[in-house]
N, C-alpha and C positions, 0 to 999 in steps of 0.2 A: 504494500500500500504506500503511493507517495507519502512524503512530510505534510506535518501540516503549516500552512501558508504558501506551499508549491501550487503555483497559479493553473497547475495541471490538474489538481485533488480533485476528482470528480464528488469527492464528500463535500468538500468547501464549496464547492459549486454550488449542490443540494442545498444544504444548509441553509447559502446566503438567499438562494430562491425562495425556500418556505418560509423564513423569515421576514423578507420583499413583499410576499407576495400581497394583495389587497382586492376588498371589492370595491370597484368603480363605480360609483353613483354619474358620471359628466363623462361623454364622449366626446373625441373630437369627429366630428363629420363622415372624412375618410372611412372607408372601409376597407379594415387589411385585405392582406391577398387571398384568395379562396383556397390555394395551396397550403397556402399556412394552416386554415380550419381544417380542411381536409385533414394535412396532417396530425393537428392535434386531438380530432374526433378517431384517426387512427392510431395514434398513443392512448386514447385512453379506453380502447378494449382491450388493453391489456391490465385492464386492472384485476385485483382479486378477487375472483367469482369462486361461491362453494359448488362443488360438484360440476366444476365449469359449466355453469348454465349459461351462459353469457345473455342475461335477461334485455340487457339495454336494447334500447332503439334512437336514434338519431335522426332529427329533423329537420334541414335546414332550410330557414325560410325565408323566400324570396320576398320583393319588397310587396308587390300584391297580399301575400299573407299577415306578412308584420301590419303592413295598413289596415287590412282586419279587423285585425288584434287589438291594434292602438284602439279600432274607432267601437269595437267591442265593448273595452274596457271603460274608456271613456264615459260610452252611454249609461255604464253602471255607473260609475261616480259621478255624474251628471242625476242619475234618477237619486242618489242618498244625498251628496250633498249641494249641488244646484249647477247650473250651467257652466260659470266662470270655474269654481272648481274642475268639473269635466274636460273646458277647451283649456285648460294650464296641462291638466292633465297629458291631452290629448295631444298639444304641442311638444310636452318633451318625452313623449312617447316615440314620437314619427321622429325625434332629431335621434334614434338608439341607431348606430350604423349596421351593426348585426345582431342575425336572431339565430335560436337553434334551440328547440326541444328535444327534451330530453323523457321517454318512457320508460315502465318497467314491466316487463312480462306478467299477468297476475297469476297466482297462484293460491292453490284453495289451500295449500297446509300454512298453518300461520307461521311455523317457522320456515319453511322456507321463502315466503314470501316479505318475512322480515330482511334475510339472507340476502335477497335478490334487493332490496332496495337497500340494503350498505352496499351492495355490490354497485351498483348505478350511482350510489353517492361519489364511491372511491375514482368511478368512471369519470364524471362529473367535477370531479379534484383534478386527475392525470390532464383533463384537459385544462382545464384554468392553469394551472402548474407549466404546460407547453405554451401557451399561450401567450402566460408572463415573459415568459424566460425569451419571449422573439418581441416584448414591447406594448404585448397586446393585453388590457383587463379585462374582466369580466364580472359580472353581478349575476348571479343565481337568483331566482325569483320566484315564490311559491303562492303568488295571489292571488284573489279569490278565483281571476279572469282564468286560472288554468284550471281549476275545479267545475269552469261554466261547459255545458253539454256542448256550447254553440263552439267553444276553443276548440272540443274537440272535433268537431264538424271541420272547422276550419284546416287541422292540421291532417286529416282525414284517418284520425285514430278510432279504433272500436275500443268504447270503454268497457265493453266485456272482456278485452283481449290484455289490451293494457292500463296503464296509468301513467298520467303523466307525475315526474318528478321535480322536474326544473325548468322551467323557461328560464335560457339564458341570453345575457345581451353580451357582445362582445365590440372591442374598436379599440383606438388608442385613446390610453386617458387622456381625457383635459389637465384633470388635475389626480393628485397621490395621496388619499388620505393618512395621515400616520396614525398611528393606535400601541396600545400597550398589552400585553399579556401578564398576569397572574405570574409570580414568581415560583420555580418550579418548588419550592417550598410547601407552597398552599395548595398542592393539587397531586401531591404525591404520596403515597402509603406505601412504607415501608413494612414488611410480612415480615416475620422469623422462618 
């Protein structure tokens, strides 16, 4: 194993990635290159699946779909909390440069359908993780609007078959929020 500090350590690399890494609330415009998602929707079937089930499914959505979405979403928060809410909404909805859903195979035994959706989480990591690492963030998203029957019209998912897990947005951030973690102190048990 290289030294540590030796600008080769593929450990140091890791590290400073998971470390780095953030979710992006502000896009810049741009949309990366499609090769790059490609690639990073194909790093992240390699994640940890139990009895390699490889449950995930991958959706990548053009702007016709994303517009949908937005104007979906929007009319819900427009019908609770009123128009201007919806078109603020509905504005920085349609400026998200990329879309990509994310499902999970459903499965009737409860454990393994718990199984299969840390599996699709880990998926769902590998890619933000590649993502990062070439410039690019991303925001994971789990509301209401992907629990609406009509998302899944839209994405032309059967929600007999699956479930969605994540709408994600992806692009270059605007800006880098910084944040703190919990010192490993407070979140560690030590066993005899």
């Amino acid at each position: 194993m290289p030294a540590r500090g030796n600008p080769f350590n593929p450990i140091a690399s890791v590290a400073e990635l998971l470390r780095s890494r953030r979710t992006i609330h502000g896009f810049r415009p741009e949309l990366p290159p499609r090769e790059t998602v490609l690639q990073a929707i194909d790093l992240a079937r390699w994640a940890p699946n139990h009895l390699l089930t490889e449950p995930w499914h991958f959706y990548l959505l053009g702007p016709e779909t994303a517009a949908a979405i937005a104007h979906l979403n929007a009319d819900a928060v427009t019908h609770s909390k009123g128009l201007k809410a919806g078109q603020a909404k509905l504005e920085r909805w349609r400026a998200i440069p990329g879309w990509l859903a994310v499902t999970c195979d459903n499965a009737e035994d409860p454990l393994r359908a718990r199984e299969d959706y840390a599996a699709c989480c880990c998926a769902i990591h590998n890619f933000s993780l590649y993502l990062w690492s070439e410039g690019i963030g991303v925001k994971w998203t789990t509301g209401a609007v992907t629990r609406d029957p009509e998302f899944y019209d839209l994405i032309w998912v059967n929600p007999d078959l699956e479930t969605v897990v994540a709408l994600l947005w992806y692009g270059y951030p605007a800006e880098v929020p910084q944040t703190t973690r919990k010192p490993l102190s407070q979140i560690l048990v030590e066993l005899p």
